[in-house]
N, C-alpha and C positions, 0 to 999 in steps of 0.2 A: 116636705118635698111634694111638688104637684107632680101629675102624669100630662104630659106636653103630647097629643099629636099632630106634625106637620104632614098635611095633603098634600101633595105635589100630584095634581090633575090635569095639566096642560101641555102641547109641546113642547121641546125644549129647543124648538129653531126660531134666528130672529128674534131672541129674547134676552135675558138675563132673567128673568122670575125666578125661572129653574133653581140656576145658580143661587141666585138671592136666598131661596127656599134652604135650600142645603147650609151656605151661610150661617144663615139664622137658626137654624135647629144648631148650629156647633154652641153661637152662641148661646143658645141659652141655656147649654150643658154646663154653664160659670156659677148658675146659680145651684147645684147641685138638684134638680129637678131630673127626672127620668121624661126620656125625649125618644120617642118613636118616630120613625117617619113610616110614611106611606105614597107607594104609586098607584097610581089608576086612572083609567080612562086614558087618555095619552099621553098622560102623563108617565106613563110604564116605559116609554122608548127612551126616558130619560137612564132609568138603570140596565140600558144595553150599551151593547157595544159598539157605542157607531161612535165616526171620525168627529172632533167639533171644526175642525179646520175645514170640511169638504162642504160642513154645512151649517157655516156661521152662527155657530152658537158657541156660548163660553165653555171652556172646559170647566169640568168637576171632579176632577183625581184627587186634588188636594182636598178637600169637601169631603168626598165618598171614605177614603184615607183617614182623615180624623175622626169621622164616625164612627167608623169600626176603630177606632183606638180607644174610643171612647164608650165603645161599647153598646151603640145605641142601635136598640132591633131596627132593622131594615126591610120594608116588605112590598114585595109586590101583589097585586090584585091578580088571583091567577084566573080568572073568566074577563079580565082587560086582556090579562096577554091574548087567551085561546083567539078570543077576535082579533087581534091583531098580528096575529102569528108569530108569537113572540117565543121562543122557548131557552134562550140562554142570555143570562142574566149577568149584571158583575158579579164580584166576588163581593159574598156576604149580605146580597140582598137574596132575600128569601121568598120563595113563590107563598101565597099565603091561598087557602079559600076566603070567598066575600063573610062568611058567618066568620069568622077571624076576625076580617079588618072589620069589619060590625062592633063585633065582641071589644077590639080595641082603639074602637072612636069612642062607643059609647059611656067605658070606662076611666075617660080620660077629664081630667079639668077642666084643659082648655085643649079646644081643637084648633089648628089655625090654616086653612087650605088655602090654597095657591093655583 
């Protein structure tokens, strides 16, 4: 079993990466690997609560949804949010400090950012 982390770093407007991102962490939950994701950088407004219909971007319920059924830690960079004024999250992603998400890139196999 490898340690999988997915970076999710970018907007999530006018894209699919986002999405893709989330995607791809499901899958690679098939191969019994433990699969982390991670936000940051702007990538943080991805695990908020905003509309995807008001701002053309793909929804990710069904994405976010499986991860947590799947059981896979979810976190956010919490000095991405503070600058962006970010302070509530969806459900079951986690604010994390940067020595954290450090602690779990560096421990990881393979890291894959987006």
């Amino acid at each position: 079993m490898k340690k999988i982390t997915v970076i999710v770093r970018n907007l999530p407007l006018n894209t699919r990466k986002n999405a893709e991102a989330l995607r791809m962490s499901v899958g690679l939950t098939l191969r019994e690997d433990k699969v982390t994701v991670i936000f940051m950088d702007d990538g943080v407004y991805t695990a908020t609560h905003i509309k995807p219909e008001l701002l053309n971007f793909t929804p990710m319920d069904k994405a976010f949804e499986a991860l947590s059924m799947l059981k896979c830690p979810l976190f956010a960079d919490k000095p991405s949010m503070q600058k962006r004024g970010i302070n509530k999250l969806i459900e079951n992603v986690k604010p994390a400090e940067r020595e954290e998400i450090v602690r779990t890139i560096t421990e990881s196999d393979i890291a894959i950012p987006f």
